[in-house]
N, C-alpha and C positions, 0 to 999 in steps of 0.2 A: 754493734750494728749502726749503720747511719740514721735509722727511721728513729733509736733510740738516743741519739747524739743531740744536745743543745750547743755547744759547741758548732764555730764558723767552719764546720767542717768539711765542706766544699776546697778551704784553702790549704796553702801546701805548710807544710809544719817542718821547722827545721831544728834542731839542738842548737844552734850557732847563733839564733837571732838575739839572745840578751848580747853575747857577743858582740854581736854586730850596732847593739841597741849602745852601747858603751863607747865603742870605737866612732860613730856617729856623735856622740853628745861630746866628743872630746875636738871637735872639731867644728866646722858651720857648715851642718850638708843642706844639700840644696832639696826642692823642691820634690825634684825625680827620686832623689834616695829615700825622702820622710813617705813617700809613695811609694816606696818597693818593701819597704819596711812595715805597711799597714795593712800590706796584699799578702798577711801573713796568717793563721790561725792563732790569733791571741786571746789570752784569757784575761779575764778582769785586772790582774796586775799589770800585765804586760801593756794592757788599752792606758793604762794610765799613767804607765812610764813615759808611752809613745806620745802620747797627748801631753805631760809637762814640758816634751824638747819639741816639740812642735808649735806650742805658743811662746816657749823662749826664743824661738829663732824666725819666728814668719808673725806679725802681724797684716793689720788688711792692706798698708801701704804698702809692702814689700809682696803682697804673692802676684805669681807670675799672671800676664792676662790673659793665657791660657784659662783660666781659675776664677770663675766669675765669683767674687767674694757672696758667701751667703749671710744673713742676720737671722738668725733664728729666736723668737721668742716664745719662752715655752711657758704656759699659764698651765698652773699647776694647785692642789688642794694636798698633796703628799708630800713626801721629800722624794725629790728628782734627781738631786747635787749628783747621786753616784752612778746618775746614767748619762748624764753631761758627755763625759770622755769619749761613751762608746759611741755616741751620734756624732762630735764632732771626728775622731780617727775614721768609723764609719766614712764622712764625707770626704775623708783625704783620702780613703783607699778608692774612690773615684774621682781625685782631681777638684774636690772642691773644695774649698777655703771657708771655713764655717766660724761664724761668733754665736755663741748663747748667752743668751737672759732667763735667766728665772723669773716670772710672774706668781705669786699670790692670788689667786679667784677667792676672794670674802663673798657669800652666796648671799649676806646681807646687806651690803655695799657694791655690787654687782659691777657695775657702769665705773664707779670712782676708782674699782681696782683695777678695769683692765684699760682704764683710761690715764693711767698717773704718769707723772711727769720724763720719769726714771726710763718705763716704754716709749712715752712719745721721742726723750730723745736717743733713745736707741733708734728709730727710725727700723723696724722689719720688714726683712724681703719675703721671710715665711714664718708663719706662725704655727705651734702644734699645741695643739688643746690634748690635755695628757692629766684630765681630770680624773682622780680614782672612782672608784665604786660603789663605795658607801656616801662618798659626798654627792653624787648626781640623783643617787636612787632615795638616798637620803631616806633611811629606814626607819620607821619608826616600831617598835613589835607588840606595841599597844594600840594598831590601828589595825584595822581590817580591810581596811580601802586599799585599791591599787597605788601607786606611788609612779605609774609608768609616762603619763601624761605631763606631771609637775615637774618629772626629769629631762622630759622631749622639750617642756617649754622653756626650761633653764641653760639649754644646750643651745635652743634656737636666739636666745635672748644674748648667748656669748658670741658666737655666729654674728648677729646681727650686728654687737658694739664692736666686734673684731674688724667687721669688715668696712671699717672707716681707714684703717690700714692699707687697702686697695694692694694686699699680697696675697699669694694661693695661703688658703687656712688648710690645716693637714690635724684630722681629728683620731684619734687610736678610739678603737670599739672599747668595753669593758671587761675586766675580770670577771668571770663569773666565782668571785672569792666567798658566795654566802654558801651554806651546807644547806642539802636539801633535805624537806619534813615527811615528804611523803614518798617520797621515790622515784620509780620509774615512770609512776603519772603524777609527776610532780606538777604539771601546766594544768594538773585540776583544783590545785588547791588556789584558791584567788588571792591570798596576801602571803604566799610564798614570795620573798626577797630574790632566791634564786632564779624562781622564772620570771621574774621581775624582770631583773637583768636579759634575762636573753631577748623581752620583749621590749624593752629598751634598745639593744643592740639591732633588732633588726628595724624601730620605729626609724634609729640611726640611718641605716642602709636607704630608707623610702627615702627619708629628708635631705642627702648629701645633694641627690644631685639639681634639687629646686635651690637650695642656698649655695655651690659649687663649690661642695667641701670634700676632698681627698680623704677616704681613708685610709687609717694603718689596718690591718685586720688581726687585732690582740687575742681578740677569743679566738678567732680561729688558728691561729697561731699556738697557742696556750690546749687547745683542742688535740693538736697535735702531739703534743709536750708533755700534758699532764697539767693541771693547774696545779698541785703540788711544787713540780718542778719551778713555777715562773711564781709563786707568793707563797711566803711563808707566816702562819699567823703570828709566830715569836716577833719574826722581825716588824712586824708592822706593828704590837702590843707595845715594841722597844723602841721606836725609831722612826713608824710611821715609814713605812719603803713598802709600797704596794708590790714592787717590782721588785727581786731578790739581786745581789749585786752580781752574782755568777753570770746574770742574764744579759747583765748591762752590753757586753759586747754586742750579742745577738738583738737586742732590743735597738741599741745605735743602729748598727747594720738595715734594721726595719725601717726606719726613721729618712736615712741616708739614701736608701735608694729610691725612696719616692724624692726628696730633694734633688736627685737624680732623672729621676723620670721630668719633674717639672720643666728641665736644661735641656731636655732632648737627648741626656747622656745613655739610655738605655742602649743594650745591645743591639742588632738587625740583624745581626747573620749568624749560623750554629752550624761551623764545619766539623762534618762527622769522618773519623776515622772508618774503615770497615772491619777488617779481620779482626774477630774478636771484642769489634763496638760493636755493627747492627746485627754481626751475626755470630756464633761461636765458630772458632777453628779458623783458618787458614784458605782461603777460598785456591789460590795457588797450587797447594798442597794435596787436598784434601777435595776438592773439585764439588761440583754443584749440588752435586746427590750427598756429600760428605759432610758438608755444614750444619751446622748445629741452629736450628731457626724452624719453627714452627710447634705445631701441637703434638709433635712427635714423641717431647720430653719435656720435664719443667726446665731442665736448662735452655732450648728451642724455645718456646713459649714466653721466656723472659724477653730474649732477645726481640720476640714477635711483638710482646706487648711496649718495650722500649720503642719500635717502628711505630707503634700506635700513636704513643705521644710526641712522638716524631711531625709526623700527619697535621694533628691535629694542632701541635704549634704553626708548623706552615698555613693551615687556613684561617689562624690569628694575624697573620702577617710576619712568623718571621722565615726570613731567608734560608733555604739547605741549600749545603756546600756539601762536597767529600774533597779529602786531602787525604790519600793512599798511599804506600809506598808496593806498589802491584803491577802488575801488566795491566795494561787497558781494558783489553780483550775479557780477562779472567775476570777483572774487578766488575765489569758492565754488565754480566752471564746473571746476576741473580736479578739485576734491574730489568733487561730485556728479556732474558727469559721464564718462565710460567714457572718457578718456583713456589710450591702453594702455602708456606710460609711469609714469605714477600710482602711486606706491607705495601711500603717505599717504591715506588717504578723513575723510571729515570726522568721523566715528565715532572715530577717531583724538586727534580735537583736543578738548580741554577744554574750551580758550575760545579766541572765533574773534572779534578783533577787524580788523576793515576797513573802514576811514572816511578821512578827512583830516586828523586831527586830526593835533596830534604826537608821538612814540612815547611821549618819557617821560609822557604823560595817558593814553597808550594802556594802558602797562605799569603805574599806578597803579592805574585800572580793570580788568585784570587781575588784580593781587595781590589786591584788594577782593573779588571776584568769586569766586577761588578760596579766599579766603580765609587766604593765607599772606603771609608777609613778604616786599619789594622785596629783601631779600637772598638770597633764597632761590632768586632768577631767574635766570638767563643770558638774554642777550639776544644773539642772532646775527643779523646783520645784514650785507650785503658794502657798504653805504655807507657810507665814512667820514665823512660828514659825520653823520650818524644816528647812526653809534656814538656821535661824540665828543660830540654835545648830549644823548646818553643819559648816559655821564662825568658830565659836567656836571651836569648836573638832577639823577641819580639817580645818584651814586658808591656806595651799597651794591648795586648791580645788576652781577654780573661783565658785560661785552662783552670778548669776545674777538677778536684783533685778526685779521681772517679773511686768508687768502692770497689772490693774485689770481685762480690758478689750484683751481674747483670740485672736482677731483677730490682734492684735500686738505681738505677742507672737514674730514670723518670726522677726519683724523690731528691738526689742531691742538686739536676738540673733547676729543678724547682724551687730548693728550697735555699739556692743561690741568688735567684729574682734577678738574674740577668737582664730579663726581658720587660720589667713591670713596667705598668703602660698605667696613666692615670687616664685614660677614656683609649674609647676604638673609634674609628673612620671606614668609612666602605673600602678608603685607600687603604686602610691596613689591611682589610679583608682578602684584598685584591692585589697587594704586594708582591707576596710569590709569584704568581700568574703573572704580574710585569715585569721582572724580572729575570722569568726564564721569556719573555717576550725582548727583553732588552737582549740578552744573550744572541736570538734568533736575528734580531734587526744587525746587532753588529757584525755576526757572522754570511747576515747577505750585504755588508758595506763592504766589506774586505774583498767580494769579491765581482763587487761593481764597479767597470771602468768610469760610468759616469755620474759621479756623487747627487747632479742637480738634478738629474733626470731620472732617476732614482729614486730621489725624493720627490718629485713630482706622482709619482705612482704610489705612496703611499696614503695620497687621499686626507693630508692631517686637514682638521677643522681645528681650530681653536675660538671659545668661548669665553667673555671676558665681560667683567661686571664689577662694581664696589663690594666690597665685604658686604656678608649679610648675619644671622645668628644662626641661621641652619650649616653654612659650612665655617662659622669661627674657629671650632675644634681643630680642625685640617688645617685652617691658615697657622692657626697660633702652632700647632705642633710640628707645621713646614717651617715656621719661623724658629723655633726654637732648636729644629734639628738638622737643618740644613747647613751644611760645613764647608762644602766647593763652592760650588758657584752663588758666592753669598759677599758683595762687596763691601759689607761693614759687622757683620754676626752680632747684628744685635737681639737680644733676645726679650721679648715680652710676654707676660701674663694674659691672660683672656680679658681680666679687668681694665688692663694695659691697654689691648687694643680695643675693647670699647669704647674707652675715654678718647682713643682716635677717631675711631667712628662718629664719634657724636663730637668733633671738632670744624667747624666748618672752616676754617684753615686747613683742611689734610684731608688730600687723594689714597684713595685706597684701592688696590685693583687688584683680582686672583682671575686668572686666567687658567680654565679649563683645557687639556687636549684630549683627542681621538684622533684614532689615524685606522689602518687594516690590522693593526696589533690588539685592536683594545680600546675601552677608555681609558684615560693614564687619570682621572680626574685632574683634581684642581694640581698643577703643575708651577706654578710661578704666582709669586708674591710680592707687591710693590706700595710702597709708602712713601707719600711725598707729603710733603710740607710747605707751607708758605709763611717761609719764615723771616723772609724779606721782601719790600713790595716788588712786584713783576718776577716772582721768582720761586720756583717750583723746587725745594731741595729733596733728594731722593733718599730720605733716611734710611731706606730699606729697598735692596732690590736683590730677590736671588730666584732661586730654581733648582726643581729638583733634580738628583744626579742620573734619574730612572730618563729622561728624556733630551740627554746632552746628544749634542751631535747634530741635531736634525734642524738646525738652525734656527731656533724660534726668538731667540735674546733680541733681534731685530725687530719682530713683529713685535715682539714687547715692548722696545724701546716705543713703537710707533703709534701705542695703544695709549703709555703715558703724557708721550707729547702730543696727544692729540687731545689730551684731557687739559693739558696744561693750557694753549692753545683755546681751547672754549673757554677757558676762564676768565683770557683777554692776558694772561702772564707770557715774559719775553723770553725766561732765559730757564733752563733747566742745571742745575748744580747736583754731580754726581760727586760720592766718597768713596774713596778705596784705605779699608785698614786692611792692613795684614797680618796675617795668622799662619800656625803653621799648615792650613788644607787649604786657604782659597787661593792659590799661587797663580792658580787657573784662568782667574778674570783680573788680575793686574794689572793685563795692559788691552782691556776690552772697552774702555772708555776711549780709550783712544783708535782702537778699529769701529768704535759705532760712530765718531765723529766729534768725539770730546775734544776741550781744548785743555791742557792741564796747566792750571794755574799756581799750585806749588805743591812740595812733597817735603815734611819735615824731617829727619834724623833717625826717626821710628819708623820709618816707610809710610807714614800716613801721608794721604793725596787728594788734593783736590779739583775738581774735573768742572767746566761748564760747557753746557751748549745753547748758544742762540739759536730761537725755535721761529725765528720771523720770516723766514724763508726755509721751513725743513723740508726734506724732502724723504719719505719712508724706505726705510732699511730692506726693508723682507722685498726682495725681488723675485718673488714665488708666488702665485697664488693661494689663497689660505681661505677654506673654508667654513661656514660657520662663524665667520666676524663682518662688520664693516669692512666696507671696499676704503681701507686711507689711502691707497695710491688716487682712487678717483678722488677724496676729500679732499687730498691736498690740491690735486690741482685744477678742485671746481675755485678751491680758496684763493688760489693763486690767480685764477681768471677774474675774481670778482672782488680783489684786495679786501682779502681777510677779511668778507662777512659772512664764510660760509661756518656754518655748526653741524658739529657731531654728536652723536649719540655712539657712548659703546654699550651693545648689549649683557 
């Protein structure tokens, strides 16, 4: 059963992959192959196969810039060596390019070990403190005293020298690997080791997010599993391996997708099949009263309780989809109608695709519709033949490999971490809701003759300000995950954008919208530099895909150069790199008024505009900001001594 699988068993398993593992190494596959090959259910041998031709054939110069290279340094009190493989294939089985370091933590030498040479010149983008159990709690069984404090302070002391590094530190909770003395109330005995650890573990949890430390969650993981399963005492009596090697895949995997999450790479959207995903039976067939859904039966009941965590992922933030192969009419009967089973209502759903066609056009027109990336999807489906032509067609679309059995539906979703999120925002709260909001606005454009006038009735305000630290989280996670309308996808850390905040060289500006939809909150993200004199460079300017259309990149553009402009600077210097999602704002430097000054061989470009006569884009009224059409041309009346304030 899945609930008792350690094993990556979400992924599809094939007989042919050594095969295929062989035919690979005899040749120089590319990027995409060593990526179809990792999106496999491999066991400890097989990680390690895949991980020796994977750093024979891709160092950090050669991978694609799809693949933001990671540096991983892992400070360690155990031996780590045999979990190496599984974090680094881990990272390839989402597109990223991983190097490790093994670090040494000497508890007596503290500072000298996580400071030495060997680390500084590896230079790390992420660090994981992957200290064992007995080294942090440091047991003594001739003391009486707790040991839980002198653990929290040796944790906070690596924290501290770590974070001279200025990368996200990523810490794994502990094994609870000591055997307990008393038992069931073992948290009454005061120099139990056992509850040591768990008080340890959660002192962890208080402290992560004043020092801004990511966890892995090992115990709870291991909670799941059996600690049995994840540490063996032989092996660690022989070898010192806190961690058993069976694990190594699953333990990468842990590892990987918060490196993952850091990138912005998590999933957003979970398109659900119906017949036989949210409900049992054949709703075509078998008609409304015929389906299997509700407290009618444990088979109904599963399916109910699958809707529940259905639900309650969407008021996390992420997106429902359906991809059917049904009639409309029949497919829509359990959403619209009073089913007393029914978690799910169609208010629920984003986008509601049910026709004939086949899923992977289904799930294209989907992405289109929502307007985010086929990566960005999960597709759940309990056909395997659907899954596997979904593989096929669309290999950047996770399918997870479903159990037979509905009432595990919940556990393998989860214990896939499709979705892991290293913090939440009101915007992720509120995601779903702008999404089936985005839906309704496109579907009254289409059928609006007059686009301005139109937009003129939807009452948007936009709100615009410098970065602050109550919404950093949303800018840095707009920055990291925004893929379209993003003219350079540069990606930075929280520590990253403080150090711009606190640069008095560098504009920084998030622009909130509202409109008759909603708040959209903080919607658009912009970073300028002055990094020559009179001259405003736009390292950073995008926006998110939930508010395209409504013309706002103008107001934006007018918010900047009005900031640039106070500062007394001439020229505004935009970049355009190329990827494969932002194709969209290409050539939008040049409809706002750019002048392009050259474009290299890689599509990379470079844009200026002289801001000594501008004159504001947004030919709308916009509520909720500064009037810049009157600024500019109080400025213009009174040669350039008027000032702005953006609120």
């Amino acid at each position: 059963m899945c609930a008792m699988r350690t094993d990556l068993h979400w992924l599809s398993s094939t007989a042919s992959w050594n095969e295929q593992l062989v035919k690979a190494s005899r040749s120089s596959p590319s990027w995409e192959q060593l990526i179809f090959l990792a999106r496999h259910n491999l066991d400890f041998l097989q990680t390690n196969a895949l991980d020796r031709l994977y750093r024979n054939v891709f160092h950090e110069q050669d991978c694609p810039s799809s693949a933001k290279p990671v540096r991983l340094a892992v400070i360690t009190s155990s031996t780590t060596s045999h979990l190496l493989a599984g974090i680094r294939v881990g990272a390839l089985r989402r597109g990223i390019w991983c190097e490790t370091l093994e670090v040494e933590c000497d508890r007596q030498h503290l500072e000298a070990s996580l400071t030495e040479q060997n680390l500084a010149r590896f230079a790390p983008t992420a660090i994981l403190v992957a200290l064992d159990a007995r080294f942090v709690a440091n047991e003594d069984p001739r003391l009486e005293t707790a040991t839980v404090e002198s653990a929290l302070d040796l944790l906070q002391e690596c924290w501290r020298i770590l974070g001279r590094y200025q990368c996200p530190i990523f810490q794994h909770t502990l094994l609870n690997v000591f055997e307990p003395l008393l038992g069931n109330n073992e948290w009454r005995l005061r120099f139990s080791p056992s509850e040591n650890i768990v008080r340890i573990n959660s002192g962890i949890r208080s402290l992560s997010d004043r020092f801004r430390i990511n966890l892995i969650a090992l115990d709870q993981q291991a909670a799941l599993d059996g600690i049995s399963v994840w540490h063996s005492p032989a092996l660690w009596h022989q070898s010192k391996q806190e961690v058993q090697p069976q694990l190594a895949p699953l333990y990468g995997d842990l590892v990987a997708r918060m490196l993952a999450a850091e990138q912005g790479l998590s999933a957003k959207c979970l398109v659900l099949d119906l017949d036989n995903t949210l409900w049992g039976g054949v709703i075509g067939d078998d008609g409304l009263e015929g389906i299997h859904l509700g407290q009618i039966s444990g088979l109904g009941e599963a399916y109910m309780s699958f809707q529940e965590y259905l639900l309650r992922l969407s008021r996390r933030g992420v997106i429902l989809a359906v991809c059917s192969k049904n009639d409309e009419i029949n497919a829509l009967a359990p959403f619209e109608e009073k089913h007393p089973g029914m978690v799910l209502r169609r208010s629920d759903i984003a986008c509601f695709a049910a026709n004939w066609q086949d899923k992977a056009s289904n799930l294209r027109a989907i992405a289109k519709a929502l307007n985010i990336g086929l990566d960005s999807m999960v597709f759940v489906d309990d056909n395997p033949f659907e899954r596997e032509q979904v593989r096929r067609e669309l290999p950047m679309v996770a399918v997870p490999e479903l159990p037979d059995d509905p009432s595990l539906y919940s556990r393998c979703i989860a214990a896939a971490g499709y979705f892991e999120a290293l913090t939440l925002t009101q915007e992720d709260y509120d995601r779903a809701r702008q999404y089936q909001a985005k839906m309704e606005y496109e579907h009254l454009v289409e059928q609006s003759s007059d686009m301005d006038a139109y937009l003129k009735t939807l009452k948007i305000s936009l709100f615009a300000s410098p970065f602050d630290e109550a919404t950093l989280p949303r800018v840095v996670q707009l920055i990291n995950k925004t893929n379209q309308f993003n003219f350079t996808t540069r990606r930075y850390s929280e520590d990253e954008v403080r150090a711009i905040m606190a640069d008095p060289k560098a504009v920084t500006c998030q622009v909130s919208l509202a409109d008759n939809f909603g708040d959209s909150g903080i919607i658009c993200v912009i970073i300028g530099k002055e990094l020559h004199q009179g001259e405003l460079h736009l390292d950073t300017f995008l926006m998110s895909c939930r508010v395209l259309g409504r013309q706002i990149e103008g107001a934006a553009l007018d918010i900047i150069a009005c900031q640039a402009i106070t500062r007394g600077l001439k020229k505004l210097v935009g970049y355009y790199r190329p990827t494969e999602r932002n194709g969209m704002v290409r050539d939008l430097y040049a409809r706002l008024g750019f002048t392009q000054m050259n474009e290299a061989p890689d599509g990379n470009s470079t844009w200026e505009l002289e801001v000594h006569d501008y004159r504001p884009r947004s030919t709308r009224p916009l509520q909720g900001r500064c009037n810049f059409k009157e600024f500019f041309e109080k400025r213009s009346a009174s040669a350039n001594t008027a000032t702005a304030t953006v609120n």
